[in-house]
N, CA, C, O and CB atoms as a CASP TS submission, in Angstrom:
PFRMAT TS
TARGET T0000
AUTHOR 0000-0000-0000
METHOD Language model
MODEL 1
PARENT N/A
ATOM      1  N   UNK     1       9.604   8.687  51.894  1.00  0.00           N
ATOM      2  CA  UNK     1      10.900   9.255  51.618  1.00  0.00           C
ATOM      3  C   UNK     1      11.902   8.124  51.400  1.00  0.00           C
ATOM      4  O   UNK     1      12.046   7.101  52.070  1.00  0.00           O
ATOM      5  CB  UNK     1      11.350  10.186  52.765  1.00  0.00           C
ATOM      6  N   UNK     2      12.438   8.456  50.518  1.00  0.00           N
ATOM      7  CA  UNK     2      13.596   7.043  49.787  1.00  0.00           C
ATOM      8  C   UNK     2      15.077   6.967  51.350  1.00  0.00           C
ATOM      9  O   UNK     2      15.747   7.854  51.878  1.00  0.00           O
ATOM     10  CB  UNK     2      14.773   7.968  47.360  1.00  0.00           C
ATOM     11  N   UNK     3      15.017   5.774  51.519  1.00  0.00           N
ATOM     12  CA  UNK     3      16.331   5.735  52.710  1.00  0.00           C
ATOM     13  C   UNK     3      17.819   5.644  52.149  1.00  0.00           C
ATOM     14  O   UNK     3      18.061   4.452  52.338  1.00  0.00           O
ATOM     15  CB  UNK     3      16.196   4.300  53.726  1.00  0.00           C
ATOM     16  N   UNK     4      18.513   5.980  51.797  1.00  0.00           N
ATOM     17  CA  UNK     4      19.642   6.237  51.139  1.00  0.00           C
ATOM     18  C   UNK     4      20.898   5.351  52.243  1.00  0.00           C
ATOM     19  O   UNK     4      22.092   5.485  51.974  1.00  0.00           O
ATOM     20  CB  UNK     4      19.778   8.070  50.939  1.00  0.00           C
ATOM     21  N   UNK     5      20.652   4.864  52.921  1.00  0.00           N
ATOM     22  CA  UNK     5      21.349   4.165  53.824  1.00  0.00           C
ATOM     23  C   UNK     5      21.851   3.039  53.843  1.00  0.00           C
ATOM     24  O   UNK     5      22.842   2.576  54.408  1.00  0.00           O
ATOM     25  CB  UNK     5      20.888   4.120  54.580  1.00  0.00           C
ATOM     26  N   UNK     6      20.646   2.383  52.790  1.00  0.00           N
ATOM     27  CA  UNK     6      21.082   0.672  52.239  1.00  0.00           C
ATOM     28  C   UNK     6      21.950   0.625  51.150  1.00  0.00           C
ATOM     29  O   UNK     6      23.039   0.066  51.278  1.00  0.00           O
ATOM     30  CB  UNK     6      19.790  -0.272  51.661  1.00  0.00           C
ATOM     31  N   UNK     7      21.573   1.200  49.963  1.00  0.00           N
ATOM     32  CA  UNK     7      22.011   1.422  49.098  1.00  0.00           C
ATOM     33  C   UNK     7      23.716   2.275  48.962  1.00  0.00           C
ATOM     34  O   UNK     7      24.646   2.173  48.162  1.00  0.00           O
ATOM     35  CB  UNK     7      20.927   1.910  48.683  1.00  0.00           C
ATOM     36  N   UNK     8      23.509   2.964  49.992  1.00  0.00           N
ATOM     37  CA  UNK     8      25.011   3.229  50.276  1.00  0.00           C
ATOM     38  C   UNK     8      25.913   2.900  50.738  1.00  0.00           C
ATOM     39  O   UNK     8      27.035   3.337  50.483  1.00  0.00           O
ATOM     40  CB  UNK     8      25.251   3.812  50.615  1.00  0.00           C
ATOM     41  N   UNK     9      25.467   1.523  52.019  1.00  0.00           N
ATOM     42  CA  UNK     9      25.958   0.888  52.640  1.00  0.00           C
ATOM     43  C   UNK     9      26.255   0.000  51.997  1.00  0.00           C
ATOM     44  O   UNK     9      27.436  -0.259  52.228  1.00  0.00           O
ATOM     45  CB  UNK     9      25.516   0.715  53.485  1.00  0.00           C
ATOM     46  N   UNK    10      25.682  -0.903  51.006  1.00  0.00           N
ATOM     47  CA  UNK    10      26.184  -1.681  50.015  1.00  0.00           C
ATOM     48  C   UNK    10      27.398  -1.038  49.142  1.00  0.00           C
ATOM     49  O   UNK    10      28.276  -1.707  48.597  1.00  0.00           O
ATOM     50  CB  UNK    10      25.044  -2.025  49.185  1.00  0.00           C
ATOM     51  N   UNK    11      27.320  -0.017  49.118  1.00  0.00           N
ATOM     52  CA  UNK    11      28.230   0.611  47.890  1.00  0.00           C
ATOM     53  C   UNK    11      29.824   0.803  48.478  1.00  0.00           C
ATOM     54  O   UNK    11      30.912   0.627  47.929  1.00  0.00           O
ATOM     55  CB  UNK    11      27.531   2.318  47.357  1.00  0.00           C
ATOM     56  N   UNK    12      29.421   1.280  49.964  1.00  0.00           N
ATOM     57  CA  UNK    12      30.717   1.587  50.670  1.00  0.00           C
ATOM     58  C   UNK    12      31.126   0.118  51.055  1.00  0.00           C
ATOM     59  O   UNK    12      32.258   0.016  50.582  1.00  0.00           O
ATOM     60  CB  UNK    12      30.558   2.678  52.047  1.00  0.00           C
ATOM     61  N   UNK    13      30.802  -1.095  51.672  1.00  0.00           N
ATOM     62  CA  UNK    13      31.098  -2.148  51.762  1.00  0.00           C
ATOM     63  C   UNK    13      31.738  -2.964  51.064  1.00  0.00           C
ATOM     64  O   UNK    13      32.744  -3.585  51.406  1.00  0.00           O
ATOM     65  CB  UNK    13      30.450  -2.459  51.939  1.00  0.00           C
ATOM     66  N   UNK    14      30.895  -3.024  49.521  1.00  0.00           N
ATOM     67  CA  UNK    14      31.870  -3.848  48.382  1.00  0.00           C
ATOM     68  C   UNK    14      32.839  -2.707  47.966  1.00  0.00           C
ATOM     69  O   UNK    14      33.603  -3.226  47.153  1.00  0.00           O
ATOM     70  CB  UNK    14      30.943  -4.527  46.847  1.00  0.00           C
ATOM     71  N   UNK    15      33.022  -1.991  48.058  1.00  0.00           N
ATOM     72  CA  UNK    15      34.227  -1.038  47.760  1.00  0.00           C
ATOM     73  C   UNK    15      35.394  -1.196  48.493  1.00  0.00           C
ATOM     74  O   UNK    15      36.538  -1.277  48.047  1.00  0.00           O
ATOM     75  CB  UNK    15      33.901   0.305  47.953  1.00  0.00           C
ATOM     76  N   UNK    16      34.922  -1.245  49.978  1.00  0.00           N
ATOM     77  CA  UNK    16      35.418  -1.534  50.980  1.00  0.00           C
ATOM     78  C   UNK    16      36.541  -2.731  51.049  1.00  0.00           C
ATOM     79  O   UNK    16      37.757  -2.812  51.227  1.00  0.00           O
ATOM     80  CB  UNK    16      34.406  -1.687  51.670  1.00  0.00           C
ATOM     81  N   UNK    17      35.495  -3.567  50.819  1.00  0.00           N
ATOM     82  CA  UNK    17      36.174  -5.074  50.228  1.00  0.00           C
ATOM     83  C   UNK    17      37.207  -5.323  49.137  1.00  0.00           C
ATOM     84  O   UNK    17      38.148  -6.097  49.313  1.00  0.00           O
ATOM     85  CB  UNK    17      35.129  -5.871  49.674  1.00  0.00           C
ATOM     86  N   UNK    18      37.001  -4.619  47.953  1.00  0.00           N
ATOM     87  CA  UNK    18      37.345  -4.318  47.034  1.00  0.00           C
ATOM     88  C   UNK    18      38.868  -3.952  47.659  1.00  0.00           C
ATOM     89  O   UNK    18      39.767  -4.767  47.866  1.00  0.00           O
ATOM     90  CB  UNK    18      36.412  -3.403  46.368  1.00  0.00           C
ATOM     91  N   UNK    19      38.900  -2.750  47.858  1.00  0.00           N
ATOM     92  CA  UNK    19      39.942  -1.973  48.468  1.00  0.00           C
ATOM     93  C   UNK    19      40.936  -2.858  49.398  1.00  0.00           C
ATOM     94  O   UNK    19      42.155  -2.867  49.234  1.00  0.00           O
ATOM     95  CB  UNK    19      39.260  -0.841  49.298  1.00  0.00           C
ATOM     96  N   UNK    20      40.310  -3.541  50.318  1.00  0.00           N
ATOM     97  CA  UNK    20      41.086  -4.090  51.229  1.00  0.00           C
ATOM     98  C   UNK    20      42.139  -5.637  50.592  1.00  0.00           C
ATOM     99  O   UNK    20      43.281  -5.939  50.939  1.00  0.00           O
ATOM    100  CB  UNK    20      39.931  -4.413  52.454  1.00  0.00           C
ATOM    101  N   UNK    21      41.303  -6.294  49.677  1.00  0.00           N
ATOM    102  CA  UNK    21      42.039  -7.377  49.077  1.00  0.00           C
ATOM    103  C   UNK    21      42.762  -6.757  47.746  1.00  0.00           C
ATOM    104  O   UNK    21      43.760  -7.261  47.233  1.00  0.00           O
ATOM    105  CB  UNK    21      41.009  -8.645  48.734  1.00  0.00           C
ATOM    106  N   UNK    22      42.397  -6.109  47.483  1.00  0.00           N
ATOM    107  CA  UNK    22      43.588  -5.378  46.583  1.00  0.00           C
ATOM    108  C   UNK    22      44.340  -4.510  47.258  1.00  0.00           C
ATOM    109  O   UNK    22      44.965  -3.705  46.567  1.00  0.00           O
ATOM    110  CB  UNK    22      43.116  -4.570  45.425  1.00  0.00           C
ATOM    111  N   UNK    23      44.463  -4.444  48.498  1.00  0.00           N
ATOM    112  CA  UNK    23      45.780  -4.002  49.918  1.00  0.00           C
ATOM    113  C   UNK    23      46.377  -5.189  50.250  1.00  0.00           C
ATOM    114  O   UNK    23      47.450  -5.211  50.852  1.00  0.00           O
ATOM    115  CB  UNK    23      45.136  -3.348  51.610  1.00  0.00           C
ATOM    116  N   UNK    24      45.919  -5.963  49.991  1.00  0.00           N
ATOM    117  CA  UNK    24      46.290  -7.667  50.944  1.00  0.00           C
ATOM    118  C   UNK    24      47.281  -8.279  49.613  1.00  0.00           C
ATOM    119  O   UNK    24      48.442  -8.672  49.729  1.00  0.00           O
ATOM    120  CB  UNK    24      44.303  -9.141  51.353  1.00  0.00           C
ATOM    121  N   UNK    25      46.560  -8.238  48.489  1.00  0.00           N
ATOM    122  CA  UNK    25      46.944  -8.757  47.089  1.00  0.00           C
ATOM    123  C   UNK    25      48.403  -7.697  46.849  1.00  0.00           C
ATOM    124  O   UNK    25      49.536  -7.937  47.266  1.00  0.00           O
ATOM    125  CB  UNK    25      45.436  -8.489  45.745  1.00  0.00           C
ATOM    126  N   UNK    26      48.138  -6.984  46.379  1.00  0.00           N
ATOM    127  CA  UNK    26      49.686  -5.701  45.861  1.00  0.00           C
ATOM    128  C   UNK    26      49.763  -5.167  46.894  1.00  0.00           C
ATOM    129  O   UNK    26      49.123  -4.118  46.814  1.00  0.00           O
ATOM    130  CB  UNK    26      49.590  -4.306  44.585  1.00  0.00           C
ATOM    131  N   UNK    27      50.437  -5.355  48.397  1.00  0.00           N
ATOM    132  CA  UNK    27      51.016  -4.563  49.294  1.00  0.00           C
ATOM    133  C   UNK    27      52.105  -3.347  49.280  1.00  0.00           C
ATOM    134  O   UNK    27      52.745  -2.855  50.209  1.00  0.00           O
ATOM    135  CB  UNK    27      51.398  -5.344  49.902  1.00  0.00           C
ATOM    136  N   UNK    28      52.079  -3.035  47.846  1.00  0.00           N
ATOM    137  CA  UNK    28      53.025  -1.322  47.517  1.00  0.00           C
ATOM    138  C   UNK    28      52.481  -0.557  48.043  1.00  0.00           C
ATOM    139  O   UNK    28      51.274  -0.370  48.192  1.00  0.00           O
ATOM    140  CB  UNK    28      53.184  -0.576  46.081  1.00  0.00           C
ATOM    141  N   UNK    29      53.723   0.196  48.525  1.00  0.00           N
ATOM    142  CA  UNK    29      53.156   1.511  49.288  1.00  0.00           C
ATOM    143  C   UNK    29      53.333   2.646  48.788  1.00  0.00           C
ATOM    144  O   UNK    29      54.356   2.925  48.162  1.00  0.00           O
ATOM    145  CB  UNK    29      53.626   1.730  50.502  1.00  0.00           C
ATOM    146  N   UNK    30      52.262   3.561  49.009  1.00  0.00           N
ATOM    147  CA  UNK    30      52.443   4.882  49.239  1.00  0.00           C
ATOM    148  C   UNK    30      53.415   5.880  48.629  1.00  0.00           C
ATOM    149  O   UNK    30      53.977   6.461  49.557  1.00  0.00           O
ATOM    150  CB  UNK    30      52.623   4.899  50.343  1.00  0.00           C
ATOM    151  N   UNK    31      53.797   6.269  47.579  1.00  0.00           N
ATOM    152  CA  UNK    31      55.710   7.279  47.562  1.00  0.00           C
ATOM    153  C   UNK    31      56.082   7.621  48.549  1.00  0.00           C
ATOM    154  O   UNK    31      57.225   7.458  48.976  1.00  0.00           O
ATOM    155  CB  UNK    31      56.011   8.772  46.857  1.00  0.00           C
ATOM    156  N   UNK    32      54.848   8.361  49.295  1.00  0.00           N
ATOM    157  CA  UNK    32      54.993   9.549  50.636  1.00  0.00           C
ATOM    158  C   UNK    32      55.271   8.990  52.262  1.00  0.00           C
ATOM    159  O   UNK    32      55.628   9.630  53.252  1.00  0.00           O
ATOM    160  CB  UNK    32      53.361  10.446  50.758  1.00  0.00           C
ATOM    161  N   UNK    33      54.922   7.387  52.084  1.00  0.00           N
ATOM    162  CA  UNK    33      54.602   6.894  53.356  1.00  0.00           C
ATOM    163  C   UNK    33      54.557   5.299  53.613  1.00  0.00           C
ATOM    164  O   UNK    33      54.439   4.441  52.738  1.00  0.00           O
ATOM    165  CB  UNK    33      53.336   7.460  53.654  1.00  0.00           C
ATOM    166  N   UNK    34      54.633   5.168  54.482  1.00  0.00           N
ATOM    167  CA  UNK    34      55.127   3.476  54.754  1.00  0.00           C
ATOM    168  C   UNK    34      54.034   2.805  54.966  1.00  0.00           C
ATOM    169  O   UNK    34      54.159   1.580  54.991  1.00  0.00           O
ATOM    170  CB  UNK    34      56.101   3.114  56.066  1.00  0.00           C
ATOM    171  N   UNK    35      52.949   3.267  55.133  1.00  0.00           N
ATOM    172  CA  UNK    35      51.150   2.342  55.447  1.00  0.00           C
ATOM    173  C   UNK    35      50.816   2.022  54.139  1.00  0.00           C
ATOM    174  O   UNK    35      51.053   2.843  53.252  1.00  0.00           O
ATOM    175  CB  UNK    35      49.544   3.423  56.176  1.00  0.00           C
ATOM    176  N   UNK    36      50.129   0.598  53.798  1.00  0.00           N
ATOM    177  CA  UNK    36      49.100   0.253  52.902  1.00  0.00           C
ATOM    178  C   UNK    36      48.297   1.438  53.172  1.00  0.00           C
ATOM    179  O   UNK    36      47.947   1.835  54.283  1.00  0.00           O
ATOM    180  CB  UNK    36      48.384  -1.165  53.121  1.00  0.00           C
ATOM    181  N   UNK    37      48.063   1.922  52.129  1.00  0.00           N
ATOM    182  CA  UNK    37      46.778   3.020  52.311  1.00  0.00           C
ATOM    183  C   UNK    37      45.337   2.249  51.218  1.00  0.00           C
ATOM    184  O   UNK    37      44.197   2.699  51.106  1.00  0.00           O
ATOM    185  CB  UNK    37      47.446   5.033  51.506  1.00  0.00           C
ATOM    186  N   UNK    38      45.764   1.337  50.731  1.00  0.00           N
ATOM    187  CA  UNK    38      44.208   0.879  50.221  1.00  0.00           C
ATOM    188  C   UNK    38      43.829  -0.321  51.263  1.00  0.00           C
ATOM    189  O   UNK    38      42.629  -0.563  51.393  1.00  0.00           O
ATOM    190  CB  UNK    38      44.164   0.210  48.383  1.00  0.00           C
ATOM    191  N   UNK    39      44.850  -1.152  52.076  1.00  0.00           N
ATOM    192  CA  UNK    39      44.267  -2.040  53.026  1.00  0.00           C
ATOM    193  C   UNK    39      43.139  -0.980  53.954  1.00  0.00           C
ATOM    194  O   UNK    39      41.916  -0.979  54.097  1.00  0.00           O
ATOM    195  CB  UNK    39      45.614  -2.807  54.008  1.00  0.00           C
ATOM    196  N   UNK    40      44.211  -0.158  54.448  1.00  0.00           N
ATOM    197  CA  UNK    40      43.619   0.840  55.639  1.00  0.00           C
ATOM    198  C   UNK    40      42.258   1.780  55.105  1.00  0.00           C
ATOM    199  O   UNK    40      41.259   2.015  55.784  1.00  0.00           O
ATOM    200  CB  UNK    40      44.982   2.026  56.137  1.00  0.00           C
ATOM    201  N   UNK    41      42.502   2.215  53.785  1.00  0.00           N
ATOM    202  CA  UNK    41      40.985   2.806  53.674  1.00  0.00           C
ATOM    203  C   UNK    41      40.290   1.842  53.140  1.00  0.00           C
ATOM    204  O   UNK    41      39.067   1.954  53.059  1.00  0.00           O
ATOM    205  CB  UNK    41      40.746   4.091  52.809  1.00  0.00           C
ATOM    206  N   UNK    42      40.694   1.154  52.859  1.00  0.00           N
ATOM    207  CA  UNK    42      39.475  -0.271  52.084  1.00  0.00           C
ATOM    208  C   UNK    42      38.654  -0.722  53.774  1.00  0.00           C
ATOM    209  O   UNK    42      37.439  -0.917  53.815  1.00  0.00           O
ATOM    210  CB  UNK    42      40.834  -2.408  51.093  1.00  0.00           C
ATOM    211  N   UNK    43      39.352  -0.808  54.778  1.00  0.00           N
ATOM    212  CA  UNK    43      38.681  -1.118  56.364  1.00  0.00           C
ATOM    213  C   UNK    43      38.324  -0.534  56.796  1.00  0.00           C
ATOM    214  O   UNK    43      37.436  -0.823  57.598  1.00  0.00           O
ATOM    215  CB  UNK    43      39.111  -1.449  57.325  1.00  0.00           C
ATOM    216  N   UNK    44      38.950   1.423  56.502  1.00  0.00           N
ATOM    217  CA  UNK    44      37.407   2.185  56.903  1.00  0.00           C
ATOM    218  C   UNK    44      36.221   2.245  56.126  1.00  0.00           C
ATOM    219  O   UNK    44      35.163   2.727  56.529  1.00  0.00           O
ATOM    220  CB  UNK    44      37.530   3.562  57.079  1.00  0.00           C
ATOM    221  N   UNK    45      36.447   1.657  54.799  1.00  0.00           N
ATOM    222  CA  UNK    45      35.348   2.113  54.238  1.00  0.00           C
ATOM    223  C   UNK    45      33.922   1.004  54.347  1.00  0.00           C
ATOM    224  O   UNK    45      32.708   1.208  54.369  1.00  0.00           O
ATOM    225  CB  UNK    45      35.828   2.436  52.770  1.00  0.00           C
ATOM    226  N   UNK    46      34.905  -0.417  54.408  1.00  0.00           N
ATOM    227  CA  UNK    46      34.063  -1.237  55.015  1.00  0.00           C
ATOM    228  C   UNK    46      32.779  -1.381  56.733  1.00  0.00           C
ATOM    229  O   UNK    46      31.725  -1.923  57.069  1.00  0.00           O
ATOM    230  CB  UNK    46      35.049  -2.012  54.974  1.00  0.00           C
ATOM    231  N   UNK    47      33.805  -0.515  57.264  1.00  0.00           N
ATOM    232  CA  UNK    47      33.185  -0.024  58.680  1.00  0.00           C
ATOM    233  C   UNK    47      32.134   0.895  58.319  1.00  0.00           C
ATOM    234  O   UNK    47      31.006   0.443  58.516  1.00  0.00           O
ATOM    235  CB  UNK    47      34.262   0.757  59.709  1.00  0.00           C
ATOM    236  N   UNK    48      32.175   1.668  58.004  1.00  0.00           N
ATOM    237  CA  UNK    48      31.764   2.847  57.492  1.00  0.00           C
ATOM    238  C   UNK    48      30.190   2.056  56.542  1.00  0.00           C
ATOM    239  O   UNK    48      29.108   2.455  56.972  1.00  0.00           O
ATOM    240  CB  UNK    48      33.271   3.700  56.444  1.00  0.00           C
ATOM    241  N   UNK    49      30.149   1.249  55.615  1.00  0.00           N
ATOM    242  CA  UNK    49      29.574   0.520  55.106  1.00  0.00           C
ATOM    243  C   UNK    49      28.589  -0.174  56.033  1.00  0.00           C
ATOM    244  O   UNK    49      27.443   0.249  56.185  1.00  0.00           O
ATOM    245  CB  UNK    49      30.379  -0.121  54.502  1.00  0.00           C
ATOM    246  N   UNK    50      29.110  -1.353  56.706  1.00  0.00           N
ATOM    247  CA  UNK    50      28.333  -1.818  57.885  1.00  0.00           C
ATOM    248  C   UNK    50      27.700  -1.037  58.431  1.00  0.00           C
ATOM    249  O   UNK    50      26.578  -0.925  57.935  1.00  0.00           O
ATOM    250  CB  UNK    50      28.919  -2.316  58.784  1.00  0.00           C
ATOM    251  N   UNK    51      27.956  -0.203  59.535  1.00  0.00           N
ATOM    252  CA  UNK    51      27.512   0.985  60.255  1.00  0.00           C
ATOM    253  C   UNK    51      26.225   0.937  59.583  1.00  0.00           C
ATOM    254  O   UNK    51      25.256   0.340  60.054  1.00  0.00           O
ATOM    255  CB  UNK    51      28.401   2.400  60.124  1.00  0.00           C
ATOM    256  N   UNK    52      26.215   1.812  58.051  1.00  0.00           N
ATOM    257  CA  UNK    52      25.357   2.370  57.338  1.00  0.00           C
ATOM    258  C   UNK    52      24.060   0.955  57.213  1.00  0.00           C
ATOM    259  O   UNK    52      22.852   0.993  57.443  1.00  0.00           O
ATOM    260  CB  UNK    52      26.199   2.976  55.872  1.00  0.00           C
ATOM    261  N   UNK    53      25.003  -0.272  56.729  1.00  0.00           N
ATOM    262  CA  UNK    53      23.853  -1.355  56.092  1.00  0.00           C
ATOM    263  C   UNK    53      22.774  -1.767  58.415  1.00  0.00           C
ATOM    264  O   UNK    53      21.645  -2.192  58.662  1.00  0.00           O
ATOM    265  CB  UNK    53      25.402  -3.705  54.878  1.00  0.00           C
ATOM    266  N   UNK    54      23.327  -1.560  58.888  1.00  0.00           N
ATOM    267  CA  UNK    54      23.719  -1.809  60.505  1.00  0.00           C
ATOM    268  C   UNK    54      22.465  -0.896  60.730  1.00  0.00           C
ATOM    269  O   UNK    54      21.462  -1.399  61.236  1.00  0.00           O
ATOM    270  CB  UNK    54      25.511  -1.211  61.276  1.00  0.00           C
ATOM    271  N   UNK    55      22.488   0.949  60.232  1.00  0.00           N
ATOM    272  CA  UNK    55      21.398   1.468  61.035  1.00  0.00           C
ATOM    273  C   UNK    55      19.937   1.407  59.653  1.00  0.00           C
ATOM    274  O   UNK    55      18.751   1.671  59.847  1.00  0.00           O
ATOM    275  CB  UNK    55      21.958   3.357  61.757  1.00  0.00           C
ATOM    276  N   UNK    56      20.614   0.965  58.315  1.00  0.00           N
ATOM    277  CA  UNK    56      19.213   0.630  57.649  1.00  0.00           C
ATOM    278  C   UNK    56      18.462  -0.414  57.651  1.00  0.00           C
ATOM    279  O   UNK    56      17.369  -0.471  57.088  1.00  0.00           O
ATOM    280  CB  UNK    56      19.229   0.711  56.561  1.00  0.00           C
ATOM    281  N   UNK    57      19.087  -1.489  58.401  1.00  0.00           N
ATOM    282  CA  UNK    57      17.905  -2.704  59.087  1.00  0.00           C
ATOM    283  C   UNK    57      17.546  -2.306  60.587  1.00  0.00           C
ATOM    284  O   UNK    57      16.973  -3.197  61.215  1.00  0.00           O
ATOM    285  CB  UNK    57      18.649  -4.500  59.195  1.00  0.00           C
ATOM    286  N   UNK    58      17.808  -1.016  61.319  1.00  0.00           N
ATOM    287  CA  UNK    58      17.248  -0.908  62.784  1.00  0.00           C
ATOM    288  C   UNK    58      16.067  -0.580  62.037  1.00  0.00           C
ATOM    289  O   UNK    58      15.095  -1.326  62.153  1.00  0.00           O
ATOM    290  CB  UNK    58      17.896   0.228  64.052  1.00  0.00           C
ATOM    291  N   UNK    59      15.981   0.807  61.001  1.00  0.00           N
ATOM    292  CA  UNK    59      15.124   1.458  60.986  1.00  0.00           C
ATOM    293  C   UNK    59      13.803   0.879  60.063  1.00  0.00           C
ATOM    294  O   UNK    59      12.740   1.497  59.999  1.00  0.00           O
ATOM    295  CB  UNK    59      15.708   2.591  60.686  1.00  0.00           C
ATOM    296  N   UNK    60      14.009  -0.181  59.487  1.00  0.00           N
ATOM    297  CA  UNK    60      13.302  -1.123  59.175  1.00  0.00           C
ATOM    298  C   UNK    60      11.956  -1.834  59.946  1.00  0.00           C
ATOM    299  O   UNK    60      10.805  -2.202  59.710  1.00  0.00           O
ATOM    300  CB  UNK    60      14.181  -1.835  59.026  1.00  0.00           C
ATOM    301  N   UNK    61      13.003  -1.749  61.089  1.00  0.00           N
ATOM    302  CA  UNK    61      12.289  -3.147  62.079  1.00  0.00           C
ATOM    303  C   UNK    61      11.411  -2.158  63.111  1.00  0.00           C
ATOM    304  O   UNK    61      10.775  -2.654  64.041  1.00  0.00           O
ATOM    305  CB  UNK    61      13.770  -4.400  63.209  1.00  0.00           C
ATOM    306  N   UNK    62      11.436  -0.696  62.859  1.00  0.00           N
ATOM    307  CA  UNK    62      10.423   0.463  64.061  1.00  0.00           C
ATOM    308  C   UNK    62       9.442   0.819  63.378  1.00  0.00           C
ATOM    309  O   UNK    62       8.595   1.572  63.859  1.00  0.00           O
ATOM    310  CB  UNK    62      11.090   2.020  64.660  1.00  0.00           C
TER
END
């Protein structure tokens, strides 16, 4: 069965990344609201990423 965990975890990570230095780079905000919202979801998505790349090398190694 194909593990969909690496491959997604890569995807959410460089996105992630992506997201967060283009929050760091153009710090404009929001119309609605005073938070970077691409720093802040660019760092969940990076978490979110890890996690994923995180439980597709446990399940590797069983």
């Amino acid at each position: 069965m194909l593990d969909l965990r690496l491959p997604s975890g890569i995807f959410f990570a460089i996105t992630g990344v992506l997201l967060m230095v283009y929050g760091v780079v153009d710090p404009s905000r929001a119309p609605m609201t005073s938070a970077n919202v691409n720093l802040y979801a660019g760092a969940a998505m990076t978490a979110f990423g890890l996690i994923l790349l995180l439980l597709a090398s446990r399940s590797k190694k069983a």
